[in-house]
VOTOR-74456 format. One record per residue (C-alpha): residue number from 1; x, y, z; residue in one letter. Coordinates in nm, 3 decimals, m for minus. Layout:
N
nr,east,north,up,rest
NUM,X,Y,Z,A
...
end
This chain:
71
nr,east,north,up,rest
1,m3.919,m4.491,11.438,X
2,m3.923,m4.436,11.075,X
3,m3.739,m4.187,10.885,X
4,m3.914,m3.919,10.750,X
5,m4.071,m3.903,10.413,X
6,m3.896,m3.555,10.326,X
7,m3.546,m3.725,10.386,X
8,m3.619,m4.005,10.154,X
9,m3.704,m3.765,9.860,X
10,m3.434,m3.585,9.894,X
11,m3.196,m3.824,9.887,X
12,m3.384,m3.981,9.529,X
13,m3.414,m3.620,9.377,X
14,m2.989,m3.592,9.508,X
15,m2.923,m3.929,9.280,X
16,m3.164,m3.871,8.971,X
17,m2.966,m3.587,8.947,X
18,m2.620,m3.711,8.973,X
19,m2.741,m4.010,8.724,X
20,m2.896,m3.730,8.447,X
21,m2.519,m3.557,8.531,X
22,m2.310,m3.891,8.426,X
23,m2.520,m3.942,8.174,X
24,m2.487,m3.584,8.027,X
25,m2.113,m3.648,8.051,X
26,m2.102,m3.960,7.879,X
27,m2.277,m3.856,7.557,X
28,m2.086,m3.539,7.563,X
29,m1.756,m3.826,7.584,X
30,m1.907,m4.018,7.327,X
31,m1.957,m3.672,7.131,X
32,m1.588,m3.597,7.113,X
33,m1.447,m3.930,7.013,X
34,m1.707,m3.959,6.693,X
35,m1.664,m3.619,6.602,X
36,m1.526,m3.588,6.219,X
37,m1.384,m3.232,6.337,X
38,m1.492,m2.895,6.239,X
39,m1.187,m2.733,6.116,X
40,m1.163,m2.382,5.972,X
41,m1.055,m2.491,5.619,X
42,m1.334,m2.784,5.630,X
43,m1.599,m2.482,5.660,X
44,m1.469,m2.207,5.410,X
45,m1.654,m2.142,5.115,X
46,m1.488,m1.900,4.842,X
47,m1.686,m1.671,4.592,X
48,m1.521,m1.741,4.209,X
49,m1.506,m1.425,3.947,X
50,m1.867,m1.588,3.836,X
51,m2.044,m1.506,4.186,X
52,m1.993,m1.892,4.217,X
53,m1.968,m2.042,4.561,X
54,m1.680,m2.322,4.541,X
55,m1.418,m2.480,4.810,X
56,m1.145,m2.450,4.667,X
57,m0.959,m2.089,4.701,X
58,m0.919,m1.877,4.397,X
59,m0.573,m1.832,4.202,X
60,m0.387,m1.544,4.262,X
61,m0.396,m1.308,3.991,X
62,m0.099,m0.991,3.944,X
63,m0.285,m0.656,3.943,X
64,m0.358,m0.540,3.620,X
65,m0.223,m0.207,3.535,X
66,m0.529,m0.056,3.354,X
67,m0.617,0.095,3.668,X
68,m0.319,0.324,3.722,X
69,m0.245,0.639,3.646,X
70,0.010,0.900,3.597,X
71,0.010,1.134,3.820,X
end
């Protein structure tokens, strides 16, 4: 007697699914190790006193004290 035809698929459809699974896990292993990172610092972008975008953080200026007042 042969096995049914619904048995058979099943069991293919079961293991294309486990193979697109390992495979999925692979390239997201393969992902990881050639990653260059994505660090914080890598990513910031800092506006300059001329509305220009640069990567490199401004210098800290002291307050100026034109902008006080006697109260």
């Amino acid at each position: 007697m042969a096995k049914s035809q619904a048995t058979f698929m099943k069991k293919q459809l079961e293991k294309n699914r486990a193979k697109k699974k390992e495979d999925k896990e692979h390239r997201k292993q393969e992902r990881q190790q050639n990653s260059t990172g994505g660090k914080l610092e890598d990513m910031m972008a800092y506006v300059n006193e001329n509305g220009e975008l640069s990567s490199t953080p401004p210098e800290l200026k002291p307050p100026s004290k034109q902008n006080e007042r006697k109260i």
